[in-house]
N, C-alpha and C positions, 0 to 999 in steps of 0.2 A: 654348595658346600659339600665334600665330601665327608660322608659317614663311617669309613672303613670298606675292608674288606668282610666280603662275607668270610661267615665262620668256616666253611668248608673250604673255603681260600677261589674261590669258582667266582667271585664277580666283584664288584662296588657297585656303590648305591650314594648320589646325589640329591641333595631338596635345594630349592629355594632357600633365601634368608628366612620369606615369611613360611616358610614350608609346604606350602600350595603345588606347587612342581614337584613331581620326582621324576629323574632319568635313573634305569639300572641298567649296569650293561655285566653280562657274566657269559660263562661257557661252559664247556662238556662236552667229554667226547663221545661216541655211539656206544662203545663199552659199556661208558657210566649206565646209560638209559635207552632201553630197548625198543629205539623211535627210530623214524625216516624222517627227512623234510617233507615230504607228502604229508604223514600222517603229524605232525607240529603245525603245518598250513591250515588242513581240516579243523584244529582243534580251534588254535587260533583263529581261523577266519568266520567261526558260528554266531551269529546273532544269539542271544537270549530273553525273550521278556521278562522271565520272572526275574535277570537282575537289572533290565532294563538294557542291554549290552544289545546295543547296534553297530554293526559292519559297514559302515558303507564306502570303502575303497578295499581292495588285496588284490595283490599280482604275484601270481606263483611266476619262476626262471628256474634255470636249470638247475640252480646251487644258491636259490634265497627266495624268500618271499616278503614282501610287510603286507601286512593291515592296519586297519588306519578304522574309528569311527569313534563313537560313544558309549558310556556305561555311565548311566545317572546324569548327574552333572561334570562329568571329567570328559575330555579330549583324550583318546588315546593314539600311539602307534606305536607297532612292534617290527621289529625286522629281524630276521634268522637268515644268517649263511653257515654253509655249511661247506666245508673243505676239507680234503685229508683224513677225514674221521671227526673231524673236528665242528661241533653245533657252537657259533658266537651270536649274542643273542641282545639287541638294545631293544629296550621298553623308555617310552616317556610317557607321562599322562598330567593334564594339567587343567587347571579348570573352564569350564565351557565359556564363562563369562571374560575369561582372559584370552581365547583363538585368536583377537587380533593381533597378540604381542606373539606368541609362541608359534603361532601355524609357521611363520616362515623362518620360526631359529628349528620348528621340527623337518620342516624342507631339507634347511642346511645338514642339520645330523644325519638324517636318513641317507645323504647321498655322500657324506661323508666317510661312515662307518661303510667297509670297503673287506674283501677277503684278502 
């Protein structure tokens, strides 16, 4: 179900019926925010224990990266390209105990969403 647009008009934000799922996919350009895809990769890609946030897939290219792992009980993957000046950015995350429905509709998105 979509939710709108964000307020700054930069993205949409989808849930589930039961709301367990959320996909956002938004953008920006380098103007907006004083980042590389390098340094988005880095931030993105770090493990954390104190929020429990494990990494365990990313593959940086020349103009994208995803990561792909855990924080708590949620599945995550993030993917950033970048083009033009241009940062397009999908996030999905959805809960652990549901991987075997969502792993392969996040397959499909991930190789979907395209520069």
């Amino acid at each position: 179900m979509p939710l709108g647009e964000a307020e700054n008009g930069t993205g949409q934000r989808f849930v589930t019926r039961d709301g367990q799922a959320e996909l956002r996919v938004w953008g920006f350009t380098s103007a907006m925010l004083d980042t590389t895809l390098k340094i988005e990769y880095r931030e993105a890609g770090r493990s954390d224990t104190a929020s429990h946030r494990v990494v365990t897939a990313k593959e940086l290219k020349d103009n994208a990266f995803v990561v792909s792992g855990f924080e708590g009980h949620w599945c995550f993957h993030r993917k950033m390209i970048y083009k033009d000046g241009v940062f397009k950015n999908l996030f999905l995350q959805y809960p652990r105990e549901q991987a075997a429905f969502f792993d392969p509709v996040a397959a499909r998105l991930l190789a979907a969403f395209k520069d």
